[in-house]
mmJSON file of the N, C-alpha and C atoms, coordinates in Angstrom:
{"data_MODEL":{"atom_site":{
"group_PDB":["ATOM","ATOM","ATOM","ATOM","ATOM","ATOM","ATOM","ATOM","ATOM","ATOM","ATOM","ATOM","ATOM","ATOM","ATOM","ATOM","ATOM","ATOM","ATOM","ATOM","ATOM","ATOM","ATOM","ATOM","ATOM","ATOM","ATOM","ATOM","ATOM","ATOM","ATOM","ATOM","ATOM","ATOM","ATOM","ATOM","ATOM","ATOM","ATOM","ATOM","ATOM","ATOM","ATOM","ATOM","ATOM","ATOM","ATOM","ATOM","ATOM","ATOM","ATOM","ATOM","ATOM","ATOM","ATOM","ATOM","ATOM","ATOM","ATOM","ATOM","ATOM","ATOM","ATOM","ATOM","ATOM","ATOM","ATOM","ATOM","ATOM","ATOM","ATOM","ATOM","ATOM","ATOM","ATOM","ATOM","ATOM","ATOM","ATOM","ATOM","ATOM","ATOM","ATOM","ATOM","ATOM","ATOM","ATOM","ATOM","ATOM","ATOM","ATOM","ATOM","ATOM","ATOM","ATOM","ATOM","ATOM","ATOM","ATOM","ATOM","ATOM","ATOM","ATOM","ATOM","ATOM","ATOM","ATOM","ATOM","ATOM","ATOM","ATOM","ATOM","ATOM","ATOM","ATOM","ATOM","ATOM","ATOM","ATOM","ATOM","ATOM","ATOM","ATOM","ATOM","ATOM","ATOM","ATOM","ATOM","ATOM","ATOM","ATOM","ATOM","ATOM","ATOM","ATOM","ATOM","ATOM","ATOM","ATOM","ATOM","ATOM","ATOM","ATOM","ATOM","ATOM","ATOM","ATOM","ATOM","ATOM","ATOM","ATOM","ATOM","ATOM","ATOM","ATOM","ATOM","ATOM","ATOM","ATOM","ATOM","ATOM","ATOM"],
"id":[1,2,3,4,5,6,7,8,9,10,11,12,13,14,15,16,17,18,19,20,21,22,23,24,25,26,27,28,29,30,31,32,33,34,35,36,37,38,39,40,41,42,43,44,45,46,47,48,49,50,51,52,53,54,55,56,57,58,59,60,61,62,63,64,65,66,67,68,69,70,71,72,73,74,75,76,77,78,79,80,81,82,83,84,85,86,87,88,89,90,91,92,93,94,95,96,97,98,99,100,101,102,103,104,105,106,107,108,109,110,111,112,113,114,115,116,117,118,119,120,121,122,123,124,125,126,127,128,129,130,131,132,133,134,135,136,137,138,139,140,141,142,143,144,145,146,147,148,149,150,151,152,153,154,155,156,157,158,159,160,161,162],
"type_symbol":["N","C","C","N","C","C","N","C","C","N","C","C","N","C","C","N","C","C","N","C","C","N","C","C","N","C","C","N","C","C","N","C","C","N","C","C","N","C","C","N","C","C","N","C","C","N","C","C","N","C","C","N","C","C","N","C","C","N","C","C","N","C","C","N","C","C","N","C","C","N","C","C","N","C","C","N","C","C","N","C","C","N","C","C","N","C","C","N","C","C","N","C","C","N","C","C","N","C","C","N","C","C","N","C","C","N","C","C","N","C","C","N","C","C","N","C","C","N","C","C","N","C","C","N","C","C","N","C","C","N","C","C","N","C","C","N","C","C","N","C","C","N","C","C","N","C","C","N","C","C","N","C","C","N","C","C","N","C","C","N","C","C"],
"label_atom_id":["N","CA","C","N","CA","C","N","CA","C","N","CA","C","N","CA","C","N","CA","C","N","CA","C","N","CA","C","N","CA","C","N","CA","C","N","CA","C","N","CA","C","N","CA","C","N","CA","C","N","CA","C","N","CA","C","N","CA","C","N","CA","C","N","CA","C","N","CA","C","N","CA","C","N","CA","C","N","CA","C","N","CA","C","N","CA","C","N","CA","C","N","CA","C","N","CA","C","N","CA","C","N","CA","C","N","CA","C","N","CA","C","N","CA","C","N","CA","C","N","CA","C","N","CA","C","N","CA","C","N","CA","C","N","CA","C","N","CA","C","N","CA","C","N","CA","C","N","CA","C","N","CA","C","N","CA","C","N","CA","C","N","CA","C","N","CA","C","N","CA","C","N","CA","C","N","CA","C","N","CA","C","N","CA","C","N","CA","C"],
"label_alt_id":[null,null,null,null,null,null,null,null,null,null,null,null,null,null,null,null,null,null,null,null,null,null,null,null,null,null,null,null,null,null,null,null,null,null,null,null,null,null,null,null,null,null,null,null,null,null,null,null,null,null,null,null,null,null,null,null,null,null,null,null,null,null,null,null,null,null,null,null,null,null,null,null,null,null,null,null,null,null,null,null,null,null,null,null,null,null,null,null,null,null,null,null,null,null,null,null,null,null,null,null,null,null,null,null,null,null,null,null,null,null,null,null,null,null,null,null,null,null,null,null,null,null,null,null,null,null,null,null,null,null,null,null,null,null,null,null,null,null,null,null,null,null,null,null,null,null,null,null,null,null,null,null,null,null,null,null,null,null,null,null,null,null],
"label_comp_id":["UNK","UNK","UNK","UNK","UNK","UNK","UNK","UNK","UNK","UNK","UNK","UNK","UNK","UNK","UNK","UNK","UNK","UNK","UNK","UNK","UNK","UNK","UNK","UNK","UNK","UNK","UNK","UNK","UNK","UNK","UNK","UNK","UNK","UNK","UNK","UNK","UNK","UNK","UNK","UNK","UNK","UNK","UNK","UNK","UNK","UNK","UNK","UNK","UNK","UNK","UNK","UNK","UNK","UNK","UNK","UNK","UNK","UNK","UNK","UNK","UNK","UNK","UNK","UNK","UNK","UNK","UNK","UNK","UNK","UNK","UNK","UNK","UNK","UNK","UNK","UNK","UNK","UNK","UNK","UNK","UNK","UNK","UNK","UNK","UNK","UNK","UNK","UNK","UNK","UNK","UNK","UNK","UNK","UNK","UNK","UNK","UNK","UNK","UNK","UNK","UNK","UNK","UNK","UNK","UNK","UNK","UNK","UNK","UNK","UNK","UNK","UNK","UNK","UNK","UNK","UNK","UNK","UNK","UNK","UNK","UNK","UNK","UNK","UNK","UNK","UNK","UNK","UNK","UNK","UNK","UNK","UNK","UNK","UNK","UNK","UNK","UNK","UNK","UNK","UNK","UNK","UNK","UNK","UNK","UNK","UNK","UNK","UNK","UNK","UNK","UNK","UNK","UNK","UNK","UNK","UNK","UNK","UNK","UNK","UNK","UNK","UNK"],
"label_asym_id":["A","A","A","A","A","A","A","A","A","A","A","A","A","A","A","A","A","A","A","A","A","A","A","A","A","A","A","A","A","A","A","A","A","A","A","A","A","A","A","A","A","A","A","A","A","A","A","A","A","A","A","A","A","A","A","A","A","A","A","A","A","A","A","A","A","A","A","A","A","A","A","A","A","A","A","A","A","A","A","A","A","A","A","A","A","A","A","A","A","A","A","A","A","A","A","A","A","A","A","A","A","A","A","A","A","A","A","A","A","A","A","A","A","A","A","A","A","A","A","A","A","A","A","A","A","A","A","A","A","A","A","A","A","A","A","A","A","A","A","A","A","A","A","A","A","A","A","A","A","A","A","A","A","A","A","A","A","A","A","A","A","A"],
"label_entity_id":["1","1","1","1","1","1","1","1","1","1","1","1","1","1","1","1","1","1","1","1","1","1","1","1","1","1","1","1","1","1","1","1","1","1","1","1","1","1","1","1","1","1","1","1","1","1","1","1","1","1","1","1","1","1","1","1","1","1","1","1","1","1","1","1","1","1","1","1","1","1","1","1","1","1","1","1","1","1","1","1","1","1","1","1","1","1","1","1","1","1","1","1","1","1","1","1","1","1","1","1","1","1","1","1","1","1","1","1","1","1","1","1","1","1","1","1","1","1","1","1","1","1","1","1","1","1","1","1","1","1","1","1","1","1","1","1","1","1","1","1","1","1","1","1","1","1","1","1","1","1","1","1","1","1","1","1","1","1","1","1","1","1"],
"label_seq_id":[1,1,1,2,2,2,3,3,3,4,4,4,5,5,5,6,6,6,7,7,7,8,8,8,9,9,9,10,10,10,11,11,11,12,12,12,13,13,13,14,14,14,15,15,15,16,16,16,17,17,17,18,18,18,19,19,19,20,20,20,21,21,21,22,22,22,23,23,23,24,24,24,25,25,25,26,26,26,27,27,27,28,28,28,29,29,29,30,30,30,31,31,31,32,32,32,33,33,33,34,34,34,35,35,35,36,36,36,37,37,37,38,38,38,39,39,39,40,40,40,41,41,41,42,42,42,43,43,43,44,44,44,45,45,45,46,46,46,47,47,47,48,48,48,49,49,49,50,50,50,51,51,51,52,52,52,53,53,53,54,54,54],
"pdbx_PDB_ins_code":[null,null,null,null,null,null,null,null,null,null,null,null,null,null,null,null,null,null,null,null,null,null,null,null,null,null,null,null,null,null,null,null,null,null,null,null,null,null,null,null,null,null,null,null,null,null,null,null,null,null,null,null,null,null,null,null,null,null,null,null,null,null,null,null,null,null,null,null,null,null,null,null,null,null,null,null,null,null,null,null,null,null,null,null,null,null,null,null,null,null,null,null,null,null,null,null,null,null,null,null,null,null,null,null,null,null,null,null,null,null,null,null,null,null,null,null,null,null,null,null,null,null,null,null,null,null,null,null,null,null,null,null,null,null,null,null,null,null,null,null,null,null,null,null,null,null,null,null,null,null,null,null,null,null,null,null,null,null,null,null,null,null],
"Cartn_x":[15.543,14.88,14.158,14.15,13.304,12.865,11.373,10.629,11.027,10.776,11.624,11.477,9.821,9.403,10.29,10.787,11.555,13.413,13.9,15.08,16.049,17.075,17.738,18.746,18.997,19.947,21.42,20.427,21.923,22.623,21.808,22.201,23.022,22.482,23.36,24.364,24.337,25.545,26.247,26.069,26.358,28.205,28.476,29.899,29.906,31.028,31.4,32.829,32.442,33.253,34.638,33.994,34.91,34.883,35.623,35.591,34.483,33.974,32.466,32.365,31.16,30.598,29.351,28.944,27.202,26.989,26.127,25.859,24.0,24.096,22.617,22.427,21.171,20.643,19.079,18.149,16.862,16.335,14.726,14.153,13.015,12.354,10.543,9.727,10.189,9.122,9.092,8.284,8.728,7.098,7.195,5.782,6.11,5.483,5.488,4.477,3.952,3.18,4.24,4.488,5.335,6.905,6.898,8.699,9.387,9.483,10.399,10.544,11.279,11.158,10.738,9.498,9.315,10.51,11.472,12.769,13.628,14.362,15.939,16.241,17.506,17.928,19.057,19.385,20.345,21.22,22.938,23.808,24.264,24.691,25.493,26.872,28.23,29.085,30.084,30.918,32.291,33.096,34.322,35.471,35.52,36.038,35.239,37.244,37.656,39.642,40.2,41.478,42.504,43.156,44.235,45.198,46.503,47.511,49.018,49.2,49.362,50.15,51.316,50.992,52.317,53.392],
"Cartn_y":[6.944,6.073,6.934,6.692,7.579,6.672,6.815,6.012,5.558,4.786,4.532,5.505,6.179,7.401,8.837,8.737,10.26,10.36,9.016,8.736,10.287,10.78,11.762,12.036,11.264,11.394,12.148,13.463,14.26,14.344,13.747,13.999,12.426,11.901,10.504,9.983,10.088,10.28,11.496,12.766,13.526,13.767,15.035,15.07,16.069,15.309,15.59,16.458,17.936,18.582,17.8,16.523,16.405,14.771,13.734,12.239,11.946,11.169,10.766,9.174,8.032,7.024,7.071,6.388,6.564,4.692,4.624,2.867,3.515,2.52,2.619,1.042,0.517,-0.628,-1.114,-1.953,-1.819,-1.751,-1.034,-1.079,-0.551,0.556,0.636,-0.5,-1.332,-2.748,-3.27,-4.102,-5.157,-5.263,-5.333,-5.399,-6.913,-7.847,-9.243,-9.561,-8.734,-8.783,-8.453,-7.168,-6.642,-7.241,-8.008,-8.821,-7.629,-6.131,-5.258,-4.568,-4.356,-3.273,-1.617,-1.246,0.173,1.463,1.13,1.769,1.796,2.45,2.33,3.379,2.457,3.148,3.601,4.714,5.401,6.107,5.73,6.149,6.576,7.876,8.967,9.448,8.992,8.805,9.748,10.669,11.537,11.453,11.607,11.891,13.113,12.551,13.355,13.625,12.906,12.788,12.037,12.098,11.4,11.207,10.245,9.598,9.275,10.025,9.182,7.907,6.909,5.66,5.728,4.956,4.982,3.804],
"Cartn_z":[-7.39,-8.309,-9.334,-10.488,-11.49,-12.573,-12.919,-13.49,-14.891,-15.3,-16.819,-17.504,-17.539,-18.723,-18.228,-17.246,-16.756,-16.343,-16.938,-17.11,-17.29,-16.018,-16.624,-17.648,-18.554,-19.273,-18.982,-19.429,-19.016,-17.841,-16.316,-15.463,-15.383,-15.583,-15.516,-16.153,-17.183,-18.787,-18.935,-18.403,-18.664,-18.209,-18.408,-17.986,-16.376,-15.757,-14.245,-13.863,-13.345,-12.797,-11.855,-11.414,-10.457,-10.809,-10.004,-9.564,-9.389,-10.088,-9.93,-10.246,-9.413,-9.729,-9.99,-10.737,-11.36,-11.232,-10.509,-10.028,-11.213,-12.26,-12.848,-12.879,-12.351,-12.122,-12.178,-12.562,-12.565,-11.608,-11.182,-10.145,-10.417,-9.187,-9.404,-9.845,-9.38,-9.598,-11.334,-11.424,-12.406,-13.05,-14.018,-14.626,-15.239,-14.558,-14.922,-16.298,-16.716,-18.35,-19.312,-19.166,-19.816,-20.072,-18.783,-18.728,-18.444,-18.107,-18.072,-16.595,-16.384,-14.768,-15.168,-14.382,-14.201,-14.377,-14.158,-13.673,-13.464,-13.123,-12.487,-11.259,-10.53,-9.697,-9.923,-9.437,-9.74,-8.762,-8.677,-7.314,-7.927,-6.934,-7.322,-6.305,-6.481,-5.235,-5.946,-5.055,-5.699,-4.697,-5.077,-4.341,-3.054,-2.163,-1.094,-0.527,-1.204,-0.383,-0.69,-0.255,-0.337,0.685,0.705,1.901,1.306,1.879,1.581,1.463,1.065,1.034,1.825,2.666,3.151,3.67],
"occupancy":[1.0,1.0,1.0,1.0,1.0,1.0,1.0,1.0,1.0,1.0,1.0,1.0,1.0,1.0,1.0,1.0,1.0,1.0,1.0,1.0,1.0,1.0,1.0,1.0,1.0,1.0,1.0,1.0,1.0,1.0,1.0,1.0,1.0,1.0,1.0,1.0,1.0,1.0,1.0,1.0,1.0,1.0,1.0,1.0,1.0,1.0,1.0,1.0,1.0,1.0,1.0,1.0,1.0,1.0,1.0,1.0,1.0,1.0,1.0,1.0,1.0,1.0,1.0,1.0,1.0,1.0,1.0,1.0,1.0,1.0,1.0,1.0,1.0,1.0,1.0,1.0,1.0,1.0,1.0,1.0,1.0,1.0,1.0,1.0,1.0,1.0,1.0,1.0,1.0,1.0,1.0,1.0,1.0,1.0,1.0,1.0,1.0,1.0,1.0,1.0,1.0,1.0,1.0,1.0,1.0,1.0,1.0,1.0,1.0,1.0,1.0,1.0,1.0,1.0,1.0,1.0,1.0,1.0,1.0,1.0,1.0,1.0,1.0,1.0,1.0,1.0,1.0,1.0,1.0,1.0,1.0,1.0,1.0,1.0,1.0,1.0,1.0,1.0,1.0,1.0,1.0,1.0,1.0,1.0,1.0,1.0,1.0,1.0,1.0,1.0,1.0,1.0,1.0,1.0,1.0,1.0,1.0,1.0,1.0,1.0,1.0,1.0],
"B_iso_or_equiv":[0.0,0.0,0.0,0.0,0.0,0.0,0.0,0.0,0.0,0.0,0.0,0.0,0.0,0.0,0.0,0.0,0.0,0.0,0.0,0.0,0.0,0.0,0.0,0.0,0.0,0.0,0.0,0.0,0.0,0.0,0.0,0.0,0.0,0.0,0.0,0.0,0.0,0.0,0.0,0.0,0.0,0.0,0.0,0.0,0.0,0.0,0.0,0.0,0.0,0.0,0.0,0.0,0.0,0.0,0.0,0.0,0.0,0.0,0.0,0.0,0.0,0.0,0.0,0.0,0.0,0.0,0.0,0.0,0.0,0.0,0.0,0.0,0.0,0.0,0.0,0.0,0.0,0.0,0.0,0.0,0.0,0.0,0.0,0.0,0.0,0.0,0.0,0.0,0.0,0.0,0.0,0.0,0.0,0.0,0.0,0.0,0.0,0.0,0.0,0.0,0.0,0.0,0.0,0.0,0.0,0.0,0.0,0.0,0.0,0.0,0.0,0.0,0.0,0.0,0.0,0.0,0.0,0.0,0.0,0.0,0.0,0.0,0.0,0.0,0.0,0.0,0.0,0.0,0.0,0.0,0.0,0.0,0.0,0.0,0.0,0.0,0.0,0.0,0.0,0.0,0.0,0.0,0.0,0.0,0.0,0.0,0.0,0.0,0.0,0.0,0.0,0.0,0.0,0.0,0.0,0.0,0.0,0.0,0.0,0.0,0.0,0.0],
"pdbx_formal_charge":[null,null,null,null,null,null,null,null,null,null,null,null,null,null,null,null,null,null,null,null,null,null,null,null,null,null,null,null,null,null,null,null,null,null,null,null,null,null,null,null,null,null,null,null,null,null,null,null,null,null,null,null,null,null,null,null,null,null,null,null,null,null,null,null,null,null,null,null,null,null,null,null,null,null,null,null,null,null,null,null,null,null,null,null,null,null,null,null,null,null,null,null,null,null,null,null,null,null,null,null,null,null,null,null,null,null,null,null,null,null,null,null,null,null,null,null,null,null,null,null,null,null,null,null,null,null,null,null,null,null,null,null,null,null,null,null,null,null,null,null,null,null,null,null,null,null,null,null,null,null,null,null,null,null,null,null,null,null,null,null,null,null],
"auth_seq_id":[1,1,1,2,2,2,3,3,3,4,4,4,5,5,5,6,6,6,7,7,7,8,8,8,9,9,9,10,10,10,11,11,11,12,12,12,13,13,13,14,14,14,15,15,15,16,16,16,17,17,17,18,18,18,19,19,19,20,20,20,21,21,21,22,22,22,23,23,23,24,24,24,25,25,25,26,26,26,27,27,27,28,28,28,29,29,29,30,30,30,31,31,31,32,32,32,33,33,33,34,34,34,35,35,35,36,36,36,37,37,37,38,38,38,39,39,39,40,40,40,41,41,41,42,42,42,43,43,43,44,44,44,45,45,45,46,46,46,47,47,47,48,48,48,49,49,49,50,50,50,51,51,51,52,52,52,53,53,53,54,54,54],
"auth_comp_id":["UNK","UNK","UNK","UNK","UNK","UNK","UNK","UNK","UNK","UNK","UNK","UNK","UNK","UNK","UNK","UNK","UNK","UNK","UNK","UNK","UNK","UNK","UNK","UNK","UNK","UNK","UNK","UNK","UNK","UNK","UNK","UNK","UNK","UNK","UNK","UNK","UNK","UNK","UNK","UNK","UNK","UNK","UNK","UNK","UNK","UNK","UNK","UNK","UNK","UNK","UNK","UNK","UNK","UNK","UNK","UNK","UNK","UNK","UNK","UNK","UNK","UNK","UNK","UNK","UNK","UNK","UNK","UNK","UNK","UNK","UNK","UNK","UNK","UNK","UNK","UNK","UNK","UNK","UNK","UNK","UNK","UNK","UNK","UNK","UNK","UNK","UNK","UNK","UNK","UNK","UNK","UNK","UNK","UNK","UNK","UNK","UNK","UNK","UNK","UNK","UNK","UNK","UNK","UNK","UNK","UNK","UNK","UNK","UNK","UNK","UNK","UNK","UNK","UNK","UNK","UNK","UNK","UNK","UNK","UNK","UNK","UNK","UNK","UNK","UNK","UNK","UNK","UNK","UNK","UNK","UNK","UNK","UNK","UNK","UNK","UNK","UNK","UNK","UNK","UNK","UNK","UNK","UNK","UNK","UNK","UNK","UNK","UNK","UNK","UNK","UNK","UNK","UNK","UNK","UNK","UNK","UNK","UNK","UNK","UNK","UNK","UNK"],
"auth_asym_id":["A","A","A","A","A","A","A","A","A","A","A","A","A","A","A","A","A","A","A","A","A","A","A","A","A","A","A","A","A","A","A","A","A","A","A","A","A","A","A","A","A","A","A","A","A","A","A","A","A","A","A","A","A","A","A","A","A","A","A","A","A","A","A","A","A","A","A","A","A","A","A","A","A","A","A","A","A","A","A","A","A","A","A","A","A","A","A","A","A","A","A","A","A","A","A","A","A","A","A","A","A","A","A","A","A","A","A","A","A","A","A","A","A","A","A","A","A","A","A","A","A","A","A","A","A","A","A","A","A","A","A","A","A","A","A","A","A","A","A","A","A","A","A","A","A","A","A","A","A","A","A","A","A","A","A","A","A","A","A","A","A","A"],
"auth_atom_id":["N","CA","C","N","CA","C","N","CA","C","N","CA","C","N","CA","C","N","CA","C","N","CA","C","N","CA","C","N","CA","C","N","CA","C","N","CA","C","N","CA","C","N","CA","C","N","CA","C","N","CA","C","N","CA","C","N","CA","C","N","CA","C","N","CA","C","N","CA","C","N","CA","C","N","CA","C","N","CA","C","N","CA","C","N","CA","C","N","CA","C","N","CA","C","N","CA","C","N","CA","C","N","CA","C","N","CA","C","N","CA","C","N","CA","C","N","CA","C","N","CA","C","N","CA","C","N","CA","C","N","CA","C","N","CA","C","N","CA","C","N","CA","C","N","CA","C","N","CA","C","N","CA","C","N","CA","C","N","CA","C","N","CA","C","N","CA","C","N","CA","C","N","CA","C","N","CA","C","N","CA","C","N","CA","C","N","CA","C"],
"pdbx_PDB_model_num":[1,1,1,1,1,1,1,1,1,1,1,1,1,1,1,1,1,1,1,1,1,1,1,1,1,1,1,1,1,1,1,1,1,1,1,1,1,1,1,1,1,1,1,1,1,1,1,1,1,1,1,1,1,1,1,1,1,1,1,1,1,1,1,1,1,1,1,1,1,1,1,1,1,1,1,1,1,1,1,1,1,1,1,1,1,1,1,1,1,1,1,1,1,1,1,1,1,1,1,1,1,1,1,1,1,1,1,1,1,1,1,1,1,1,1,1,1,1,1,1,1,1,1,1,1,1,1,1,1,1,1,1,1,1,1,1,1,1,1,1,1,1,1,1,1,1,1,1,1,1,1,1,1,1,1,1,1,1,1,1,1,1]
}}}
């Protein structure tokens, strides 16, 4: 999770050596004045293999 003000950019947008998923979604709570969420969460999943079809 990383706070809205410390968002990684490059690490999240950036470019990937390998098979990569990036899940970016809101979170760190919700400032009900403001109407906006604190944050986001952020998944980070890669290719770990493969399998024949068979």
């Amino acid at each position: 999770m990383y706070a809205a003000d410390a968002f990684p950019d490059k690490k999240v947008y950036g470019r990937a050596s390998r098979p990569e998923l990036r899940l970016i979604t809101c979170g760190g709570g919700f400032d009900k004045a403001k109407q906006e969420y604190l944050g986001n969460v952020v998944v980070f999943a890669h290719l770990t293999g493969t399998k024949p079809r068979h």
